[in-house]
C-alpha positions as CSV (number, residue, x, y, z in Angstrom):
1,X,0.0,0.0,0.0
2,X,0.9,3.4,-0.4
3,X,2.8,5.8,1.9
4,X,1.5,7.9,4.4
5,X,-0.6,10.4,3.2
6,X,-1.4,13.4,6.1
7,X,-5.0,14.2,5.2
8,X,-6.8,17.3,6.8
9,X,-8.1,16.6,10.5
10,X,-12.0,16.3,11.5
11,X,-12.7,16.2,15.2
12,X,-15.7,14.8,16.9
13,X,-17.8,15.7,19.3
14,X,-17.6,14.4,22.6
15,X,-19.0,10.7,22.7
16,X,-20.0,11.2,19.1
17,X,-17.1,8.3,18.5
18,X,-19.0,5.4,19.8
19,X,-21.4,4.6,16.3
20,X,-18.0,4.3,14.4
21,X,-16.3,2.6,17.0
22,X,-19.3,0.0,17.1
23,X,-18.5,-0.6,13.4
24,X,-20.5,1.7,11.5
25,X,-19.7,4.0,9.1
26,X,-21.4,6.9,8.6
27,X,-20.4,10.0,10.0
28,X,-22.8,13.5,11.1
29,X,-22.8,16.9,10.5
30,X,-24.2,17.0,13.8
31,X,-21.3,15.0,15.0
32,X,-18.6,17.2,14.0
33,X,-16.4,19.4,16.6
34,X,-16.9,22.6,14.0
35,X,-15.1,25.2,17.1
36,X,-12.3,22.6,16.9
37,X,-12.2,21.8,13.1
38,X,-13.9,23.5,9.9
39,X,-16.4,21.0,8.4
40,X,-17.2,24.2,6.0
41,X,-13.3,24.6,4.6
42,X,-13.0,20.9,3.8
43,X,-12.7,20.5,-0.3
44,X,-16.3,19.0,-0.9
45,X,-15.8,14.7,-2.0
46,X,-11.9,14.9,-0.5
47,X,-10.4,12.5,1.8
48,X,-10.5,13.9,5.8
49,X,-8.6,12.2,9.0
50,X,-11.7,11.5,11.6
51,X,-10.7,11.7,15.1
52,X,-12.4,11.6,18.5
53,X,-12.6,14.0,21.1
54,X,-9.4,13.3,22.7
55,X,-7.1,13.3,18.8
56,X,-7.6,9.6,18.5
57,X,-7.5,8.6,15.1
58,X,-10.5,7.0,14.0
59,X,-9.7,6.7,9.9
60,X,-10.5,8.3,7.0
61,X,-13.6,9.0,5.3
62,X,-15.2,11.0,2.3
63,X,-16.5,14.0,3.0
64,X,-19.5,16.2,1.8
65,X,-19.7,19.3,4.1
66,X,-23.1,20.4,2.8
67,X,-24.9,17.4,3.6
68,X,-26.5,15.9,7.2
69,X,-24.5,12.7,6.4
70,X,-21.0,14.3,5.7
71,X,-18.9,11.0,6.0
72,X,-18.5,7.8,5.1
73,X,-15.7,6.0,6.2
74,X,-13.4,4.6,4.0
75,X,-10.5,2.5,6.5
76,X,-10.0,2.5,10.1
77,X,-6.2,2.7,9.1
78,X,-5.8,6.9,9.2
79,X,-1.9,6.2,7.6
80,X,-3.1,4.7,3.9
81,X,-3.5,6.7,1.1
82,X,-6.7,6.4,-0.7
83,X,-5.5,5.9,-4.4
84,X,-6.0,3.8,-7.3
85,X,-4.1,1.0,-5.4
86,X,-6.6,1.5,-2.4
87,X,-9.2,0.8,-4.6
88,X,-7.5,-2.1,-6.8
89,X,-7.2,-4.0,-3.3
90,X,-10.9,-3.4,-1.9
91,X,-12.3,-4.4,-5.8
92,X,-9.9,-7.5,-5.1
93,X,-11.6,-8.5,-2.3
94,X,-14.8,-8.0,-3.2
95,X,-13.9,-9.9,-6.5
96,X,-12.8,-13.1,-5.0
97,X,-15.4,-13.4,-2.6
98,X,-17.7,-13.0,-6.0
99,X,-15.6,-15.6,-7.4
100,X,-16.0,-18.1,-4.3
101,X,-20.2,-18.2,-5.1
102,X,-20.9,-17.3,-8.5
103,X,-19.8,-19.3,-11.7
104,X,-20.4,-16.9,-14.2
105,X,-19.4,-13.2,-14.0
106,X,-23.0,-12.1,-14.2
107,X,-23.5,-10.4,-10.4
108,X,-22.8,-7.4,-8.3
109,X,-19.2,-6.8,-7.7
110,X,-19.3,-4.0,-5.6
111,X,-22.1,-2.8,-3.0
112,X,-21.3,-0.1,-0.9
113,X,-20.9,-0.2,2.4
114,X,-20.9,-3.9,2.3
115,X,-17.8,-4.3,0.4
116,X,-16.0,-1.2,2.3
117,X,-16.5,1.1,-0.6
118,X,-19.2,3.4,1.1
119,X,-21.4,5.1,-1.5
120,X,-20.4,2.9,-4.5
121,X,-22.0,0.3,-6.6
122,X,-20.5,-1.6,-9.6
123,X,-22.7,-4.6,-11.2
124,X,-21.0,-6.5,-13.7
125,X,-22.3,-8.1,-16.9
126,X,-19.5,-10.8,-18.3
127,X,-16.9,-8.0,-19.8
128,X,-18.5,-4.7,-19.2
129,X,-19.0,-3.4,-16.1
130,X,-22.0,-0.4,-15.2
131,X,-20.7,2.0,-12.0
132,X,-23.3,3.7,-9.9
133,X,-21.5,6.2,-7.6
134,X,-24.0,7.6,-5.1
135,X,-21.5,9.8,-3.4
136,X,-19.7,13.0,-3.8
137,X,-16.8,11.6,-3.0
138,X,-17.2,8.4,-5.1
139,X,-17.8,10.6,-8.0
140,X,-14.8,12.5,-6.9
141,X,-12.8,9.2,-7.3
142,X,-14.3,7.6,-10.3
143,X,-11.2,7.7,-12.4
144,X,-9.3,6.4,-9.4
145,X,-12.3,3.3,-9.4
146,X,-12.0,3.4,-13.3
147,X,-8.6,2.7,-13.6
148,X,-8.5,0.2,-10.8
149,X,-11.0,-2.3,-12.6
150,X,-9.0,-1.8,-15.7
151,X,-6.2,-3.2,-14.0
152,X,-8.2,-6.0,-12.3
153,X,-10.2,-6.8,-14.6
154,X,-9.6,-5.7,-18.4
155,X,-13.2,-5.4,-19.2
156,X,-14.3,-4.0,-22.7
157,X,-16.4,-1.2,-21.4
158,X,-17.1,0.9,-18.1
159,X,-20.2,2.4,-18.5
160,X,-21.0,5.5,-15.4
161,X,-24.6,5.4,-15.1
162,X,-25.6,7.6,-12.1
163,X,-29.1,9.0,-10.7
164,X,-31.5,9.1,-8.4
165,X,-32.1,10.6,-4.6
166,X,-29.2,9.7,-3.2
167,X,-26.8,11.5,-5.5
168,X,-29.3,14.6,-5.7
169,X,-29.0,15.3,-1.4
170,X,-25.4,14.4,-2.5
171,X,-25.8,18.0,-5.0
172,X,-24.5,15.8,-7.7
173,X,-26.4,15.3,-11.2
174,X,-27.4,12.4,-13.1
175,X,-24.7,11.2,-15.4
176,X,-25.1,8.7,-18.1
177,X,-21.5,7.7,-20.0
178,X,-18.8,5.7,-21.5
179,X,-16.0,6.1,-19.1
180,X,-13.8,3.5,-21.2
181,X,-14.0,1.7,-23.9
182,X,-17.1,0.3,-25.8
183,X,-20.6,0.0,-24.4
184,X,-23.0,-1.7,-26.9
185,X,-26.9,-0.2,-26.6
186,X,-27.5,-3.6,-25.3
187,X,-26.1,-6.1,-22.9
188,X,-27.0,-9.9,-21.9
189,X,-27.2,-11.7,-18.2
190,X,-27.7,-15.1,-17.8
191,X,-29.6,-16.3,-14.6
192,X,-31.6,-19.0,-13.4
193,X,-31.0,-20.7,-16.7
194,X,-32.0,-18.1,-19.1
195,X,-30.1,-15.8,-21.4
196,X,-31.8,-12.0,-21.0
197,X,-30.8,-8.8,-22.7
198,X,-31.1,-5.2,-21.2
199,X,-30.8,-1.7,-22.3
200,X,-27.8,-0.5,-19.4
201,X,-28.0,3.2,-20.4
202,X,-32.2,3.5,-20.5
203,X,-33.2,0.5,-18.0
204,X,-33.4,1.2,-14.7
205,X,-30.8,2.0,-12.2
206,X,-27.6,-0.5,-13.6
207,X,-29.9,-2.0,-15.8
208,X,-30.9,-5.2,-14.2
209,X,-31.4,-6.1,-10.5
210,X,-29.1,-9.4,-9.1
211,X,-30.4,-8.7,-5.7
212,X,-33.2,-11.3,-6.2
213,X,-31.6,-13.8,-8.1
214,X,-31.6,-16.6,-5.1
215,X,-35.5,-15.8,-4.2
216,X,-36.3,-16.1,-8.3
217,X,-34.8,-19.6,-8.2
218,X,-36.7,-20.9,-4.6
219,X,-39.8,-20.4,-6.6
220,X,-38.9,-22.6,-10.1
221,X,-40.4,-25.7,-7.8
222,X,-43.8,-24.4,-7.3
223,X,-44.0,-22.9,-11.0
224,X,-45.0,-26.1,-13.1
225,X,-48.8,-26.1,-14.3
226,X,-49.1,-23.3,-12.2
227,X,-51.1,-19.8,-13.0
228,X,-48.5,-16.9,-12.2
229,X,-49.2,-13.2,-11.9
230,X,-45.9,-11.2,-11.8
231,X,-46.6,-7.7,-11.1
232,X,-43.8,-5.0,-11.9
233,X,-42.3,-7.6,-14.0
234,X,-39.5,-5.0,-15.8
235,X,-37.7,-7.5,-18.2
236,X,-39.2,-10.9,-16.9
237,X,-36.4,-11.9,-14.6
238,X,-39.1,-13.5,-12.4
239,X,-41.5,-14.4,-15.1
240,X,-39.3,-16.1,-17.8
241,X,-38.1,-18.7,-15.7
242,X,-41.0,-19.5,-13.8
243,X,-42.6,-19.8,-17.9
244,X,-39.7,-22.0,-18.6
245,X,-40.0,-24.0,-15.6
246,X,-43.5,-25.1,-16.5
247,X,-45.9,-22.5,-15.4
248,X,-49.4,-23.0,-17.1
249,X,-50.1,-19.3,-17.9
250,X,-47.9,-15.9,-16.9
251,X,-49.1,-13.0,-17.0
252,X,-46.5,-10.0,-16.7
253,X,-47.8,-6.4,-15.2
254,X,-45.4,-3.3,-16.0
255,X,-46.2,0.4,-16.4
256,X,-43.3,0.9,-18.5
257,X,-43.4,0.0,-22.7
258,X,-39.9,-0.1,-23.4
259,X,-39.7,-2.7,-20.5
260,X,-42.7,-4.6,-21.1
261,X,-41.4,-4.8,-25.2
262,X,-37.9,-6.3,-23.7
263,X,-39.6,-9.2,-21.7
264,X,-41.6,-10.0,-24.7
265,X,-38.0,-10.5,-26.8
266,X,-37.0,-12.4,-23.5
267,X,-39.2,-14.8,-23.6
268,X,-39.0,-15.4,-27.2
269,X,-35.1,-15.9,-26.9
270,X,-35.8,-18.4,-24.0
271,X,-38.4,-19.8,-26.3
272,X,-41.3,-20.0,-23.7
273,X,-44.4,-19.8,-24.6
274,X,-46.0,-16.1,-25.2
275,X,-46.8,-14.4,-21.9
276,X,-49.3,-12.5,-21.5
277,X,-48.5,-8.4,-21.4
278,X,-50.6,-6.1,-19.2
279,X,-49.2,-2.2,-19.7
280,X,-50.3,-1.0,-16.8
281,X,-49.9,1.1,-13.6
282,X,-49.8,-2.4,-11.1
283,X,-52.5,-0.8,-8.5
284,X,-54.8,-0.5,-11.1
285,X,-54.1,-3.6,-12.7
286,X,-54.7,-5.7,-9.6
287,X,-57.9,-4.0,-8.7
288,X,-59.1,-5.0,-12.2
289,X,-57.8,-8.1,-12.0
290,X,-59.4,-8.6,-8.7
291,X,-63.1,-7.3,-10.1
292,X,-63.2,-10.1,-13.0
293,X,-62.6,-12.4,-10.0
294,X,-59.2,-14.1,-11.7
295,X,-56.9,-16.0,-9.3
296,X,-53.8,-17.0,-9.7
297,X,-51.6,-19.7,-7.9
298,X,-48.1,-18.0,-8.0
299,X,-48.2,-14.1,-7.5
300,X,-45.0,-12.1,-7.2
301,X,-45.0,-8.7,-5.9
302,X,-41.9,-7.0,-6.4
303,X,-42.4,-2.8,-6.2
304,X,-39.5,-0.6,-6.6
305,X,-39.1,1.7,-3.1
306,X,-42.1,2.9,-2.3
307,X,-40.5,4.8,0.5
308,X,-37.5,6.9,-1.3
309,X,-36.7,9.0,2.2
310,X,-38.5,9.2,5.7
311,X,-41.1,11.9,4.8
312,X,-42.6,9.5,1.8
313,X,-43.2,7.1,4.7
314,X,-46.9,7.1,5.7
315,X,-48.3,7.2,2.1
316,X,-45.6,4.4,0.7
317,X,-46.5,2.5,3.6
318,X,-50.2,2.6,2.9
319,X,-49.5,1.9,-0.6
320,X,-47.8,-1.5,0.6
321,X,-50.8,-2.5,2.7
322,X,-52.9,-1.9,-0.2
323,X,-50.8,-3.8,-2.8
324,X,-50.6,-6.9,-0.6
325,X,-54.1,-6.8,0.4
326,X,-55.2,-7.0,-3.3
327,X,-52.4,-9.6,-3.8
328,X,-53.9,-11.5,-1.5
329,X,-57.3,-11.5,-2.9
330,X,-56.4,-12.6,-6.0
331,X,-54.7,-15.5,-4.4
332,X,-55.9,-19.1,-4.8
333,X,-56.4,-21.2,-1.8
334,X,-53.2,-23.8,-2.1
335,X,-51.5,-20.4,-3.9
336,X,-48.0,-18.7,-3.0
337,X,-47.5,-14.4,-2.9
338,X,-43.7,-13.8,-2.8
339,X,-43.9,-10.1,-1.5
340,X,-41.1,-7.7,-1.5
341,X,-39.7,-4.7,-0.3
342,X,-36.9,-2.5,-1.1
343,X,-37.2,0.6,1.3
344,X,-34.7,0.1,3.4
345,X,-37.0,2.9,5.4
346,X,-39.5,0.6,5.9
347,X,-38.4,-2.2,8.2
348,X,-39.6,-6.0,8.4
349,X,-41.5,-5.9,11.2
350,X,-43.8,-2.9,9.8
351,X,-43.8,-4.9,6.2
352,X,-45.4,-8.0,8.4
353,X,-47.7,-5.5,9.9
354,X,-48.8,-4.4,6.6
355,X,-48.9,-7.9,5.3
356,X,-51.1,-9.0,8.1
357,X,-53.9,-6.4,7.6
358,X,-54.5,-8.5,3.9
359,X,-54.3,-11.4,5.8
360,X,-57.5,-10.9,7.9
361,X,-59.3,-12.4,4.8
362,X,-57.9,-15.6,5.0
363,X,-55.9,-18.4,6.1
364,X,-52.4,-17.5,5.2
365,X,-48.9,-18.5,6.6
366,X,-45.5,-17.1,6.0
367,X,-43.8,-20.1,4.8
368,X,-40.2,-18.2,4.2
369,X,-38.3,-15.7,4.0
370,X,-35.8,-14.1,1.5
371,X,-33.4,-11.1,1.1
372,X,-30.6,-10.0,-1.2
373,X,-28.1,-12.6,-2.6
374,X,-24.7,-13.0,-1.6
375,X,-23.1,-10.6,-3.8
376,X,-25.1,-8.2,-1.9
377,X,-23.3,-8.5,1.4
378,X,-24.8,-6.7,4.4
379,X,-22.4,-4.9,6.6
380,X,-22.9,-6.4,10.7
381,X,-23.0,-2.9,11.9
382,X,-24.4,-0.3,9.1
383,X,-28.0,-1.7,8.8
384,X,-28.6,0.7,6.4
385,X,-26.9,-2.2,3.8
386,X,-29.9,-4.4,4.6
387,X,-32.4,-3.1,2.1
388,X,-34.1,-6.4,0.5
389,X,-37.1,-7.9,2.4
390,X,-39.3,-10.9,1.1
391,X,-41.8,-13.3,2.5
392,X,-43.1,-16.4,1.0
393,X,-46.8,-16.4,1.9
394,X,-49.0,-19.6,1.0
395,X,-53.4,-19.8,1.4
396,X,-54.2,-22.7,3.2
397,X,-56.6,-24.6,1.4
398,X,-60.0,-26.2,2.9
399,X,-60.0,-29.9,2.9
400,X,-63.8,-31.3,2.5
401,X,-64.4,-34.2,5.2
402,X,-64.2,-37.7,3.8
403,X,-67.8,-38.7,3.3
404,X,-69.0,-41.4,5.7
């Protein structure tokens, strides 16, 4: 590693160590001794020295000083030097652990916090690779990141595609381009058996979403001659294998075209038989659904965040009582709803609460549980890198008494 590098000095408050020194790694404006040390002259994404009350070196961390959450801790070792060999041996890591579980190089390789890279995501897809820095000093550092999976990795094509509300509290913009190399218009992912193609600079976030890939697979088992209702279906990462594992009839439900005319391609390339396409807002779709009194045996409710920050977080969470309810009544007896969250605002226990006002209708069980695959890691102390919440809910069926 590098040589020591003497970085500018951030103090803490009294007692304001104790978060970090429990592991986590997010650091406070709030937190910040600014009589002691001036949050407000630090150069906005550079590298700071964070240290207690008493001078104790606590490590280094990005810093934005015009945000409520002005650090994030890059490494408890305040003597490195955060450069492009930093980052080589922190992608390495995160790499070989990748390497350990996954046999094809279609997964996340970098995510955040839980790969010590704190405001980062990379997903890769075979030879290109699709960076989502969420962080002013992430985007900072992106040449530093770029030039680092070059080395590692010699892919054909970075692509930087960046957005959403994390990098807007950051002040950054959305950014959307080839960093090196060549990025076709389309890229392919195989999972689960079947070969998918995505549009990385239109699609959502990175393009595709790995997080789900182990809860995709659990349901293959229960798909064959079975009626399946996938609702926000995006490219038919749910929907094409549960087709190709034998499903008798699925129906896909997506407000977006452009997705909706991908999944149909999908299937054709996985040469399943034709799903059938509903383009429309999901809400609506189930309540339809629900008033021509159509079941279904295998539902899958997967929204995006309904809760994007803590003031969305009465109405998104009324919005998931009211999704799972109507899942629910749609739901044959002897049926299975997978049911899913991604607010990491919205915790499991008030999911369950909202899953249990649906279930006063019925007989229902949560049979399982699911959350983010393992090239997701989840740091032990930063809860805030546990996002992905999913239950497995089956309808008990009635059983007429054997005649005398």
């Amino acid at each position: 590693m590098s040589a020591t590098h003497h970085y500018p000095v951030l103090r803490l408050r009294p007692k304001e160590d104790r978060r970090l020194r429990a592991g986590h790694l997010w650091i406070y404006s709030n937190e910040i001794d600014v009589t002691k040390t001036p949050l407000h002259g630090m150069i906005p994404g550079s590298v700071c020295r964070i240290e207690d009350a008493q001078g104790k070196a606590i490590g280094l961390a990005h810093i934005n000083p015009h945000t409520l959450l002005c650090g994030r801790l890059l490494s408890r070792d305040p003597h490195l030097l955060i450069d492009e060999a930093f980052y080589q041996e922190r992608l390495h890591q995160a790499l070989r652990m990748r390497e350990k579980f996954f046999s094809a190089p279609f997964y996340r390789l970098v995510h955040g916090e839980g790969d010590g890279l704190p405001g980062l995501i990379i997903d890769r897809y075979e030879d290109t690779l699709v960076m989502q820095p969420g962080s002013l000093g992430m985007d900072r550092d992106i040449a530093l990141v770029a030039n680092a999976l070059q080395a590692l990795l010699h892919p054909t094509g970075i692509l930087l595609k960046a957005g959403g509300a994390a990098r807007r509290l950051e002040g950054l913009e959305d950014r959307v381009e080839v960093l090196f190399g060549q990025v076709p218009e389309r890229l392919q992912i195989w999972e689960n058996d079947c070969l998918f193609e995505m549009d990385p600079r239109g699609g959502q976030k990175t393009g595709w979403f790995y997080d789900h890939r182990a809860n995709r697979r659990r349901l293959l088992s229960y798909a064959p001659g079975r009626r399946v209702l996938d609702c926000f279906a995006y490219l038919g990462a749910f929907s094409i294998p549960l087709a190709k594992a034998g499903a008798l009839e699925v129906t896909a439900v997506d407000s977006s075209a452009p997705a909706l005319a991908l999944l149909e391609e999908n299937a054709r390339r996985n040469a399943v038989a034709p799903i059938r396409i509903m383009h429309d807002d999901a809400m609506e779709a189930l309540a339809r659904l629900r008033d021509r009194g159509e079941q279904f045996d295998l539902i899958v409710l997967d929204p995006p965040a309904l809760i994007k920050s803590k003031k969305d977080f009465k109405e998104g969470s009324i919005a998931y009582r009211r999704f799972n309810d109507l899942a629910m009544r749609l739901l044959a007896p002897g049926g299975i709803l997978f049911t899913a969250s991604c607010s990491h605002h919205l915790n499991r226990e008030t999911l369950l609460g909202q899953i249990a006002f649906g279930a006063q209708r019925g007989d229902y069980a949560i049979i399982g549980e699911g959350t983010q695959d393992m090239d997701h890691p989840i740091h032990p102390a930063v809860p805030e890198s546990s996002y992905l919440k999913g239950f497995y809910i089956h309808r008990r069926e009635l059983i007429a008494d054997e005649p005398e």
